[in-house]
C-alpha angles and dihedrals in degrees: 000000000000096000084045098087097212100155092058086045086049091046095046084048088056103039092039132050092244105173091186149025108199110193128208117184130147111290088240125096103276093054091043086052084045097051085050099051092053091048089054098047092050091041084106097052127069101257136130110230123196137156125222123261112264125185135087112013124233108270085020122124129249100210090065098047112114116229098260081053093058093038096058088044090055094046088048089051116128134185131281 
């Protein structure tokens, strides 16, 4: 949490009209602990807090994707 920087991010929240924190971390546990953290810490300010998509890239294969792979892909999924 220290390298984190979360007192500047707070401080940019309050002095600007930020409508939205987007957080892109690595899709493993620590990132998933990190993205957490950070949601936590602006859950008292209006701001809207998301995290990118992860799951297949783009030119990979689907026939070699593991099952938590296809099971972010799936939650990331949007319409078309």
């Amino acid at each position: 949490p220290d390298r984190l920087k979360m007192n500047e991010l707070i401080e940019r929240v309050r002095k600007n009209s930020i409508q939205e924190i987007i957080i892109a971390t690595n899709p493993n546990t620590k990132g998933e602990m990190t993205a957490q953290y950070i949601r936590e810490i602006l859950k008292p300010f209006p701001v809207k807090v998301t995290r990118i998509a992860y799951g297949l890239p783009i030119g990979g294969d689907i026939e070699f994707a593991d099952e938590v792979t296809l099971g972010k892909a799936l939650e990331g999924r949007r319409e078309m």
